[in-house]
C-alpha positions as CSV (number, residue, x, y, z in Angstrom):
1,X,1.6,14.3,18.0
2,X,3.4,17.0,16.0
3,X,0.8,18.4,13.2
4,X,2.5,19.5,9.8
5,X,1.1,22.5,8.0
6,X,1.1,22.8,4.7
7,X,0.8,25.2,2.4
8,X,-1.0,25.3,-1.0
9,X,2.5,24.3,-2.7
10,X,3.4,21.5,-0.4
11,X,0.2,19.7,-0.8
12,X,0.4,20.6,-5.0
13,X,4.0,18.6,-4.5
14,X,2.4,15.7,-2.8
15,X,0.0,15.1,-5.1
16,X,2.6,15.3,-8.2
17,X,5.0,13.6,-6.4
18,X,2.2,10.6,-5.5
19,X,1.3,10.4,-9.9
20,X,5.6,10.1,-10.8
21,X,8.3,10.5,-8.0
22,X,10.4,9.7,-10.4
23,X,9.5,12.9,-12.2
24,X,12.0,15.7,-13.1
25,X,12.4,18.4,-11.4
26,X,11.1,20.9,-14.1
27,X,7.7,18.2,-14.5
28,X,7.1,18.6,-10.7
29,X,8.0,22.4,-10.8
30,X,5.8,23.2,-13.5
31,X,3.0,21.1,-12.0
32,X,3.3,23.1,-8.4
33,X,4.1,26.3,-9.7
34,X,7.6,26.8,-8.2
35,X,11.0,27.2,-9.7
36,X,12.6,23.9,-10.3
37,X,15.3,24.5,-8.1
38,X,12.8,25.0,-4.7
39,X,11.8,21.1,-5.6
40,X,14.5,19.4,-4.2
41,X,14.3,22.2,-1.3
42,X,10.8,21.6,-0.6
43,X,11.2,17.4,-0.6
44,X,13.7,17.7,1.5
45,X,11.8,19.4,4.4
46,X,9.0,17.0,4.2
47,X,10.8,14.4,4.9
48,X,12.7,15.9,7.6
49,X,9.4,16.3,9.0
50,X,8.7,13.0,8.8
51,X,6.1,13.5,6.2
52,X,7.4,11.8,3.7
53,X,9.0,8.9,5.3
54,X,10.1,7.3,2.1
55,X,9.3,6.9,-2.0
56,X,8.3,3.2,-2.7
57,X,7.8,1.3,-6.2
58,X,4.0,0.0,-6.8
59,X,4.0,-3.1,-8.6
60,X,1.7,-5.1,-10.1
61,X,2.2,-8.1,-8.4
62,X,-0.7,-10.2,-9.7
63,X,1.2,-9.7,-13.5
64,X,4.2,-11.6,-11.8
65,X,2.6,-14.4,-10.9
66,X,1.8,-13.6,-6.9
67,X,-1.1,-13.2,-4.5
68,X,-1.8,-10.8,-1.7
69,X,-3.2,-12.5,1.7
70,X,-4.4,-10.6,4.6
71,X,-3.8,-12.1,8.1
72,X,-5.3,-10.4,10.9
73,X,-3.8,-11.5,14.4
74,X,-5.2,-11.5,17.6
75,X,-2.2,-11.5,20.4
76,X,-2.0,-12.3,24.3
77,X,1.3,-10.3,24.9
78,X,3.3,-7.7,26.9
79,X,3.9,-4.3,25.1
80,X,7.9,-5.2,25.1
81,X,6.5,-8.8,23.5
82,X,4.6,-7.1,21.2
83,X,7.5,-4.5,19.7
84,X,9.6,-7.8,19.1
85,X,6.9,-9.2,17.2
86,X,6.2,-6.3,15.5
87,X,9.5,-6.1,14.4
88,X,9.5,-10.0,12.6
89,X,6.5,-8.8,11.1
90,X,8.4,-6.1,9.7
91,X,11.2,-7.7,8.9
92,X,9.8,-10.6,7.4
93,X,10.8,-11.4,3.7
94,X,7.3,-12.2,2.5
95,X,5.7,-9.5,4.0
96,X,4.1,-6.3,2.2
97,X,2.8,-4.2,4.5
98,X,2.4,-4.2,8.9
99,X,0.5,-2.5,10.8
100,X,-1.2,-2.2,14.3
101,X,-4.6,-2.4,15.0
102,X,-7.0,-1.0,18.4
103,X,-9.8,-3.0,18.6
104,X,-11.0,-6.9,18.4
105,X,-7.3,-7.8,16.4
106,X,-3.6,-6.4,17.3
107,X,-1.8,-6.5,13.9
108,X,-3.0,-6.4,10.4
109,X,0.1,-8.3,8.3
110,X,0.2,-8.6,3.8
111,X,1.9,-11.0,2.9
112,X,2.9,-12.0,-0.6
113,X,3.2,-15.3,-2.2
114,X,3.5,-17.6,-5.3
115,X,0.2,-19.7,-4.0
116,X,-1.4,-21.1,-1.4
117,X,1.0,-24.1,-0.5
118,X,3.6,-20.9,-0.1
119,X,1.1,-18.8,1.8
120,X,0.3,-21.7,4.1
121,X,4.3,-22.2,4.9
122,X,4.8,-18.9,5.9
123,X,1.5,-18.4,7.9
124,X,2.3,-21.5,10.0
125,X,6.1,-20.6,10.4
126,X,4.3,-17.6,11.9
127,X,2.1,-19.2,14.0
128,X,5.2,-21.0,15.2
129,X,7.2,-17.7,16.0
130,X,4.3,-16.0,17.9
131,X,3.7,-19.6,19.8
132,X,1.4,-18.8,23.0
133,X,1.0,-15.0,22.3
134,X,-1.5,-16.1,19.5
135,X,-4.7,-15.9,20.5
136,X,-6.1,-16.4,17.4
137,X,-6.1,-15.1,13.6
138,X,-8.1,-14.6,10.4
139,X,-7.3,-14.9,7.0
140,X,-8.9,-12.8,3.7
141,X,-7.7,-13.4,0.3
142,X,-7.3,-10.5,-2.4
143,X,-9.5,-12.0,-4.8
144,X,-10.4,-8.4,-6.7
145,X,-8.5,-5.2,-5.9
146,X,-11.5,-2.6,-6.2
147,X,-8.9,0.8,-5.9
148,X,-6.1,1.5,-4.7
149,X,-5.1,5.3,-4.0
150,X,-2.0,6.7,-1.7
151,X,-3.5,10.0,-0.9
152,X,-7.4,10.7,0.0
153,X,-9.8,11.9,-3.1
154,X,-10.5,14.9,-0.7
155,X,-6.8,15.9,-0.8
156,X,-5.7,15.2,-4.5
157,X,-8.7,17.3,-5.3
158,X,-8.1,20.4,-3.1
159,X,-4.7,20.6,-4.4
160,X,-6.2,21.8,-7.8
161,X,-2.7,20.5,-9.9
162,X,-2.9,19.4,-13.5
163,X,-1.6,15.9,-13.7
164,X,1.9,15.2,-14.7
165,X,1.9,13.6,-18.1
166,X,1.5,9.4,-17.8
167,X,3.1,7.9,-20.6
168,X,0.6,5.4,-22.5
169,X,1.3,1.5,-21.7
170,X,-0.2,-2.2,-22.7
171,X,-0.2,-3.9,-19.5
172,X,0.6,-7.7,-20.2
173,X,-0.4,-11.0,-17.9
174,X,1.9,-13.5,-17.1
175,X,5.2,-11.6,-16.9
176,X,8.4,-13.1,-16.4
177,X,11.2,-11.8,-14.2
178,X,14.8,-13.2,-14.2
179,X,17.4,-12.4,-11.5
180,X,18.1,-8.8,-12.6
181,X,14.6,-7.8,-12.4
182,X,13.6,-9.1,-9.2
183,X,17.0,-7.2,-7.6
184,X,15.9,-3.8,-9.4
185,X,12.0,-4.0,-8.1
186,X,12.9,-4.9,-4.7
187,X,16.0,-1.7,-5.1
188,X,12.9,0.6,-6.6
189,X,10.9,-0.4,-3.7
190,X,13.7,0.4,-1.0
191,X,14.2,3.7,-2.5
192,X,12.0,4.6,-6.1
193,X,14.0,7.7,-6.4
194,X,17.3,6.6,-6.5
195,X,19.8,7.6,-9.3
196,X,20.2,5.1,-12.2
197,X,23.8,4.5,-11.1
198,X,23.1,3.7,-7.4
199,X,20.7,1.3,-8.8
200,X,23.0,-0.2,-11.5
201,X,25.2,-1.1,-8.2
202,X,22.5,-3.0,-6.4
203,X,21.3,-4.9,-8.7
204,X,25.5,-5.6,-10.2
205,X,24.9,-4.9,-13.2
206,X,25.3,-1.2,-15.8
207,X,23.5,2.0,-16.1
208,X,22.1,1.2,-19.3
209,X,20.5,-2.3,-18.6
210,X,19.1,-0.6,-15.4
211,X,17.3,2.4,-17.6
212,X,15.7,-0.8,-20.1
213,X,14.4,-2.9,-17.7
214,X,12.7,0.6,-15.6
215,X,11.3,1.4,-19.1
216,X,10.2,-2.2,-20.3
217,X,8.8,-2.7,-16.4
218,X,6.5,0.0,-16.7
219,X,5.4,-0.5,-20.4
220,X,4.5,-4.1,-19.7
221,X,2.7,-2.7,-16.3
222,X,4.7,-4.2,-13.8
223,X,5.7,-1.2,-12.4
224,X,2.3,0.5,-11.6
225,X,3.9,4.0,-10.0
226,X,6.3,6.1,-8.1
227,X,4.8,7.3,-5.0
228,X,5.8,8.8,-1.4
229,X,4.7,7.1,2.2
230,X,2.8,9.8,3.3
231,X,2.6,9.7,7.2
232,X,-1.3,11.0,6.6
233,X,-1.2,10.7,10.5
234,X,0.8,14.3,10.6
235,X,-1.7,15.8,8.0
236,X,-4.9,15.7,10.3
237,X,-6.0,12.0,9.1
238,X,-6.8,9.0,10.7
239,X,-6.5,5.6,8.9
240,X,-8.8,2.8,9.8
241,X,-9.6,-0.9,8.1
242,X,-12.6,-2.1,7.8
243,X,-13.9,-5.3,7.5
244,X,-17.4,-5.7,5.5
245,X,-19.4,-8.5,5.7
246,X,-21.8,-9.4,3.5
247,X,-25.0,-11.6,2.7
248,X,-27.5,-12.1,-0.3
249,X,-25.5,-10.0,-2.8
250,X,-26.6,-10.0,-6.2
251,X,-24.6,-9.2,-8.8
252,X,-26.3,-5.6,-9.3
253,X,-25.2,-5.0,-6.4
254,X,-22.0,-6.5,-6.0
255,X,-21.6,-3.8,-8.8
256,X,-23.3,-0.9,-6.8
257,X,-21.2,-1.4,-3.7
258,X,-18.1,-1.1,-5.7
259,X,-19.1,1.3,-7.6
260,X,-19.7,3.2,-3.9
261,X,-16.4,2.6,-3.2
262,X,-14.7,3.8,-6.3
263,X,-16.7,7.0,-5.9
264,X,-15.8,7.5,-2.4
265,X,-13.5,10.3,-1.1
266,X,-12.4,8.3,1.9
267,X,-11.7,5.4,1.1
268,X,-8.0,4.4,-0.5
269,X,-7.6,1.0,-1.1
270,X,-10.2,-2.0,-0.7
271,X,-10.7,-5.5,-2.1
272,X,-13.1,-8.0,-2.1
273,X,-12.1,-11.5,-0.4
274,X,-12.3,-15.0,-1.9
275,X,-13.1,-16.6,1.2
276,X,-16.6,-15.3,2.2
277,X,-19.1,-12.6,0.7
278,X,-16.5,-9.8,2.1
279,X,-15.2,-6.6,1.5
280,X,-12.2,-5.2,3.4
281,X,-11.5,-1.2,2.5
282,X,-9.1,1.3,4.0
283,X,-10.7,4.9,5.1
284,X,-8.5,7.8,6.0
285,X,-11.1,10.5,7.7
286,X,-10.2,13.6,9.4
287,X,-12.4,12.9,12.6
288,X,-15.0,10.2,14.0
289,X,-17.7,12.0,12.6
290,X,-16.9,11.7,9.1
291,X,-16.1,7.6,9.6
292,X,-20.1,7.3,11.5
293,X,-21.4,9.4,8.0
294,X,-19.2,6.6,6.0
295,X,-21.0,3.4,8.2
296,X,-24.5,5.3,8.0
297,X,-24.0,5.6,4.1
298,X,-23.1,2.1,3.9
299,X,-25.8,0.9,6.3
300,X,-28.6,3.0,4.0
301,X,-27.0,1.5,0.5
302,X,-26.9,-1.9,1.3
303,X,-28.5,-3.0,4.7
304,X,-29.8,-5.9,4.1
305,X,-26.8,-7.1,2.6
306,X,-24.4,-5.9,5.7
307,X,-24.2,-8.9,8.3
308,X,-21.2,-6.8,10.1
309,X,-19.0,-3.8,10.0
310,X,-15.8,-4.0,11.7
311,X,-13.6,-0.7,11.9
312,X,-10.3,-0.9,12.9
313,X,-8.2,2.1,13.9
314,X,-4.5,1.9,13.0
315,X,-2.2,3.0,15.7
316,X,1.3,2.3,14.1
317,X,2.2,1.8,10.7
318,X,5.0,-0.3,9.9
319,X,7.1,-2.0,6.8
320,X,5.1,-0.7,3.6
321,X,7.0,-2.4,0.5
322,X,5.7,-4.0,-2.6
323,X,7.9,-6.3,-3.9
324,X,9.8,-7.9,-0.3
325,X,13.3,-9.1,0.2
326,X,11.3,-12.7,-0.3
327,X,10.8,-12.1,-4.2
328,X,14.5,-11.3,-5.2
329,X,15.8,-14.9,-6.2
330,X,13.0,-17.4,-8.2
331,X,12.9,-20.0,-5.3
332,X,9.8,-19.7,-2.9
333,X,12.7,-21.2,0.3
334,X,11.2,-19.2,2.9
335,X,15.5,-18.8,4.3
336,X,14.3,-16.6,7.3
């Protein structure tokens, strides 16, 4: 696999770019140290190299009135078999995020939904689709999001770069999106650094009402931030999920173990089922040793609370978008 090097600059424009894509080019200049006019130049050759395969929206989806659900799916099928069902996955309109797993399960698949009577409709029109290919599959509900990062701690922090100024926001519960609103998320998730005007056309309506509803979106902490899909695969990382059970935790250290996870360089994103005393947590490490040091920390914290570890490398990533096709008109009709 092609590796990308990167000088001190590039990685300085990652990490700007992964606090506010969306940020001028003078802001991200300033930040990296480079003339405002090498900005565009320098974006441009990361993603020709496949780097930076896109910029994505994050959005608070729990402040809209949805839930996250993991399925993990366990598959009897040919490699041609499993492309075409990688590519339902992808193009799914419920779905968040695909991916493909080595080990005990084949895909990991997000999947976004009103509730569980909608969750439950589009798992078993799944089920359905993958018919005898499915061997068998688990589900994990995000009960808590611990953290969620886009770039490793290790990374941000080498880069040295003084963060871009975040404008100061009340997040609100319980928001309500109309037609409009639902059209410009799912635009700002196909493409967050698209002009105002391109936008306006998408969503049919003007420049003016598209530049509001950005602003009021991220005041009411809808819209969480601007970020690029970093393919941390050309980078020197490896991205693995991992799948924590648990037993006997008290609530001290319920507490401890997050706070282990917060603190940790590795891992990006992670979240504590509903299900069963579990923790699921994404790790990006730069070789095996560094993911053993991360399962012998874990075991000395908290073994007699671990009844498992289960580390999953990801071999492909595929559709990574946080508010799907599904979520643009108020009805939960699945229409797929």
């Amino acid at each position: 696999m092609f590796m990308a090097v990167l000088d001190l600059k590039d990685r300085k424009l990652l990490v700007a770019l992964s606090q506010n894509s969306r940020a001028s080019q003078s802001q991200l200049g300033k930040a990296v140290g480079i003339s405002k006019s090498a900005v565009p130049y320098r974006i441009k050759r990361l993603r020709e190299e496949g780097i930076i395969r896109r910029f994505l929206t994050v959005v608070n989806l729990s402040a809209v009135g949805y839930t996250i659900y993991n399925v993990f799916f366990k598959l009897h099928a040919s490699k041609e078999q499993e492309k075409k069902l990688f590519y339902y996955f992808d193009m799914h309109p419920f779905t968040t995020w695909v991916c493909k797993f080595l080990g005990m399960w084949d895909f990991h698949v997000e999947i976004v939904a009103k509730d569980f009577s909608h969750f439950n409709e589009i798992l078993m029109q799944m089920v359905q689709e993958l018919g005898y290919a499915l061997e068998d599959y688990r589900t994990h509900i995000a009960l808590e999001i611990y953290k969620v990062e886009h770039l490793p701690k290790q990374f941000v922090q080498s880069a040295k770069i003084i963060p871009l100024e975040i404008r100061s926001r009340v997040w609100k519960e319980n928001v309500t999106l109309d037609v409009i609103d639902r059209k410009l998320l799912y635009a700002l998730g196909n493409d967050a650094v698209a002009p105002l005007h391109v936008l306006a056309q998408q969503c049919e309506t003007t420049l003016d009402v598209v530049h509001y509803r950005m602003k009021k979106l991220y005041g009411d902490g809808v819209i969480l931030q601007y970020i690029p899909f970093v393919a941390l695969e050309k980078i020197g990382y490896t991205e693995y999920f991992c799948h924590l059970q648990l037993r006997h935790l008290t609530a001290e250290k319920s507490l401890s173990l997050k706070q282990f996870i917060l603190q940790h360089g590795h891992i990006k994103y992670a979240f504590r089922g509903a299900s069963q005393l579990e923790v699921l947590f994404l790790l990006a490490v730069q070789n095996i040793t560094e993911l053993d040091v991360i399962i012998q920390e874990l075991k000395q914290h908290f073994f007699s609370h671990i009844l498992d570890i289960q580390t999953h490398l990801i071999t492909e990533q595929g559709k990574f978008h946080l508010f799907p096709e599904g979520l643009t008109t108020l009805s939960k009709k699945l229409n797929f």
